[in-house]
C-alpha positions as CSV (number, residue, x, y, z in Angstrom):
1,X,97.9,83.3,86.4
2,X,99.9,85.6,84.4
3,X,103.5,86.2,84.6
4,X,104.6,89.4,85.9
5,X,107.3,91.5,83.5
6,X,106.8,95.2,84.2
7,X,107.4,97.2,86.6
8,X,104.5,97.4,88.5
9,X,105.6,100.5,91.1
10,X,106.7,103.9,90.1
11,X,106.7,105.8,93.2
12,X,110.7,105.8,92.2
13,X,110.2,108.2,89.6
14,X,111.2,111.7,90.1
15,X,109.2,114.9,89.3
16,X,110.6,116.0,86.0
17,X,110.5,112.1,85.4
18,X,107.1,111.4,85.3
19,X,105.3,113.2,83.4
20,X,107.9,112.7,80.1
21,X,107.2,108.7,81.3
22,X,103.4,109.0,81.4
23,X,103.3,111.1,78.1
24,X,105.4,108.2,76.7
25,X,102.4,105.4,78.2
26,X,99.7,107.3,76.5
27,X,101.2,107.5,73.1
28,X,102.3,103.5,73.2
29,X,98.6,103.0,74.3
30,X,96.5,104.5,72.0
31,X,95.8,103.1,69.0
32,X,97.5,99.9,70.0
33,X,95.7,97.0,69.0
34,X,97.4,94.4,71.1
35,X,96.1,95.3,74.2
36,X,92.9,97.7,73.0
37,X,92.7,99.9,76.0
38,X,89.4,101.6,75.8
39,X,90.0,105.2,75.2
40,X,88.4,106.4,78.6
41,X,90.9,104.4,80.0
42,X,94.2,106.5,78.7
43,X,92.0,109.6,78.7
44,X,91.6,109.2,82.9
45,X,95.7,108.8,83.0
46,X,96.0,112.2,80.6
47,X,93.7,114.0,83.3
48,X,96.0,112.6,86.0
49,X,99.3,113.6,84.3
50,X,98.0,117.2,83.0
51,X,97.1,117.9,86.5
52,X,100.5,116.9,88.0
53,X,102.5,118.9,85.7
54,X,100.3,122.1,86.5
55,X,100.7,121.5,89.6
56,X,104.3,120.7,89.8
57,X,105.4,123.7,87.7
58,X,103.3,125.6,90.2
59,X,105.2,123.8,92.7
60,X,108.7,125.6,91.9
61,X,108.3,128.7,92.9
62,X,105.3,128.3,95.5
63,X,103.6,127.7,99.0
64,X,104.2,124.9,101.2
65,X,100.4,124.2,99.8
66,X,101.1,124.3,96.4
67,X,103.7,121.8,97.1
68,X,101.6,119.3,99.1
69,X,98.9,119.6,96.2
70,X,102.1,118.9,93.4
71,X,102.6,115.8,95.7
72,X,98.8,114.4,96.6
73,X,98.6,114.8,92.2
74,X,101.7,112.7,91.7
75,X,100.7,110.1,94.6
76,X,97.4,109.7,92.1
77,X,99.2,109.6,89.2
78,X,101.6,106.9,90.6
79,X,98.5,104.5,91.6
80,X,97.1,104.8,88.1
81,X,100.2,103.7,86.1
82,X,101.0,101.0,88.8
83,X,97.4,99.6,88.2
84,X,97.6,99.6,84.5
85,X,100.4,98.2,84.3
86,X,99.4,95.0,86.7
87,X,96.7,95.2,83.9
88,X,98.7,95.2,81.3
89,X,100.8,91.9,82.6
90,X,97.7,89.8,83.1
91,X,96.5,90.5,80.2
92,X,99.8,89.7,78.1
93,X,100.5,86.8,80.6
94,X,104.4,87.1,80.4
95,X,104.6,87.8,76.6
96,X,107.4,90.6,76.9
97,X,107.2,91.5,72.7
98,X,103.8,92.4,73.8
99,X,104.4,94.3,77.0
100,X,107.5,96.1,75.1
101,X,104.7,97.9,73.3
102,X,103.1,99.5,75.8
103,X,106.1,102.1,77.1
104,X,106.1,101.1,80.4
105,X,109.7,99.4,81.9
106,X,110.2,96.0,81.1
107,X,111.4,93.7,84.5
108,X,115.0,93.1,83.9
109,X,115.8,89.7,83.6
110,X,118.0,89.8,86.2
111,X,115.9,91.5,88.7
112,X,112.9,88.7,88.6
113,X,113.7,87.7,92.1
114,X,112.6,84.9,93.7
115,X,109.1,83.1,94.8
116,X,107.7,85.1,98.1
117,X,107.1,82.5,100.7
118,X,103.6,82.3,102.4
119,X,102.1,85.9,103.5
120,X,102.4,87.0,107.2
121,X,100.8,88.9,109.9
122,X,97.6,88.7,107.5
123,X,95.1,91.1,109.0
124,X,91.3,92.6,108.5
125,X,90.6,95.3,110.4
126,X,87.4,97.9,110.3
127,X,87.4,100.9,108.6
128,X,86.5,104.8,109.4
129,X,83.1,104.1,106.9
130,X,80.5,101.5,107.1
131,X,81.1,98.5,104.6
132,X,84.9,99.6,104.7
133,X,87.6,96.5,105.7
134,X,91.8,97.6,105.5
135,X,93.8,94.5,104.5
136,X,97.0,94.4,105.6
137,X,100.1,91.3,105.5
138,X,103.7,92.1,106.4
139,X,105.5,93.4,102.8
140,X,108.1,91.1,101.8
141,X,110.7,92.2,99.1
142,X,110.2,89.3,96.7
143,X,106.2,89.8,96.5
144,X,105.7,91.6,93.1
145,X,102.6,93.0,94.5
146,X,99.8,91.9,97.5
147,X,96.0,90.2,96.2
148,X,93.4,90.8,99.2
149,X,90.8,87.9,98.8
150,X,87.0,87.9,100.0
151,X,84.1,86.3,99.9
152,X,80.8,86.0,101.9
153,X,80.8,83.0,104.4
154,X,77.3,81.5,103.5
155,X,77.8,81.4,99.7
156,X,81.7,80.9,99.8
157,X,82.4,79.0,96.5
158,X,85.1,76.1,97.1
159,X,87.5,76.8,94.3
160,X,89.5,80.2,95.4
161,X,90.2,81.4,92.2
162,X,86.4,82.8,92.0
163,X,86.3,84.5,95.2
164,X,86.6,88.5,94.9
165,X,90.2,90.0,94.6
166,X,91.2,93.3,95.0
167,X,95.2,93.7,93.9
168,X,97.7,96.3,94.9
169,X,101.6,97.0,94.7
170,X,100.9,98.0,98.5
171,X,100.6,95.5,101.1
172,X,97.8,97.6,102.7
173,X,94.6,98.5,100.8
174,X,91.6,99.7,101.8
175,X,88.6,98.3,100.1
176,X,84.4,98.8,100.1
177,X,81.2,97.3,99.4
178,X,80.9,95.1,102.3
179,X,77.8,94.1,103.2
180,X,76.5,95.1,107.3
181,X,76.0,92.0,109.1
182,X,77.5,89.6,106.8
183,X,80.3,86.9,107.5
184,X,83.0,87.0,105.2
185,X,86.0,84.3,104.7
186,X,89.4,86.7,104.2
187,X,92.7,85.7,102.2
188,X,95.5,87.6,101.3
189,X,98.0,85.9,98.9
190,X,101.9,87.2,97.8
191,X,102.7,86.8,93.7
192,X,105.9,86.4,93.0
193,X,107.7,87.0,89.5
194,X,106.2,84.2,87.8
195,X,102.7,84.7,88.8
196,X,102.6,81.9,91.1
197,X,100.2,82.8,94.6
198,X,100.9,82.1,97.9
199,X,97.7,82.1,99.7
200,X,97.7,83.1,103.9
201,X,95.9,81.2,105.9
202,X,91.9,82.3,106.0
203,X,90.2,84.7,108.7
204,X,86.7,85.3,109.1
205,X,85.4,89.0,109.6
206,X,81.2,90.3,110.4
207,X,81.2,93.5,108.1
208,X,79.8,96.8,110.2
């Protein structure tokens, strides 16, 4: 598993911040043939970052609405740098020359934190849609980010690794494409800074 070395959260930055930061992501990114990002890739995070900066500079002056659509924009612009960048350190697998290419913060050395012990109050519960489970553990401060593990009951495979994984910097996520009727065997597991996961203990949920 790869070592974690960016930042993988930016819900810190502030609104003048984050588009400058962006801007900076998609100029690293393109064109750079260490990682090879396919070029729809960066395009969807241009789209994201051209519609928060209209919207934020509509923001100033405006409506309680024009600010609530400046913020939903930024809230969708943060989720698609914090998954590229958990992207970008599995596929650099703790090589910081490479990650120092790609314009997004490098974790100080000093701030790599310790191992998260083993996640707690892992839950599944049923979404609003059909084939819709929320995943949820207790946050922990030394989890880097959360991965929400799955895999149906009758064809569960007995090495973990292969079982479906969903990641996220939240320790609640959402997530789709369960089958109705089916069994499934449910992990969540904390990574720390150096990759490592600690697994919860498994729960079985019957997707509706």
């Amino acid at each position: 598993m790869a070592t974690i070395e960016l930042v993988t959260s930016h819900s810190h930055l502030k609104d003048g911040e984050i588009g400058p930061f962006t801007g900076n992501i998609i100029l690293q990114l393109t064109g750079n043939d260490i990682f090879s990002i396919p070029s729809e890739r960066i395009e969807k995070i241009k789209i994201r970052k051209d519609d928060y900066e209209t919207k934020q500079i509509a923001s100033i002056d405006g409506t309680k609405a024009d600010v609530l659509k400046k913020n939903e924009a930024k809230a969708a612009l943060v989720a698609e740098l914090n998954d590229m960048a958990i992207e970008l350190c599995v596929m650099a697998k703790g090589d910081r020359e490479k990650l120092a290419s790609t314009g997004f913060t490098l974790v100080k050395e000093t701030e790599k934190g310790k191992e998260p012990p083993k996640p707690s109050n892992f839950k599944v519960e049923y979404g609003v849609n059909e084939g819709s489970l929320i995943f949820s553990v207790k946050s922990h401060a030394d989890a880097r980010f959360y991965i929400f593990l799955f895999t149906p009951i009758t064809s569960a495979p007995s090495d973990i690794a292969t079982w479906s994984q969903v990641s996220s910097t939240s320790s609640k996520k959402e997530i789709t494409g369960f089958k109705h009727g089916v069994d499934y065997l449910c992990r969540s597991a904390n990574m720390g800074p150096k990759g490592k996961l600690i697994y919860s203990d498994t729960l079985t949920v019957l997707a509706r």
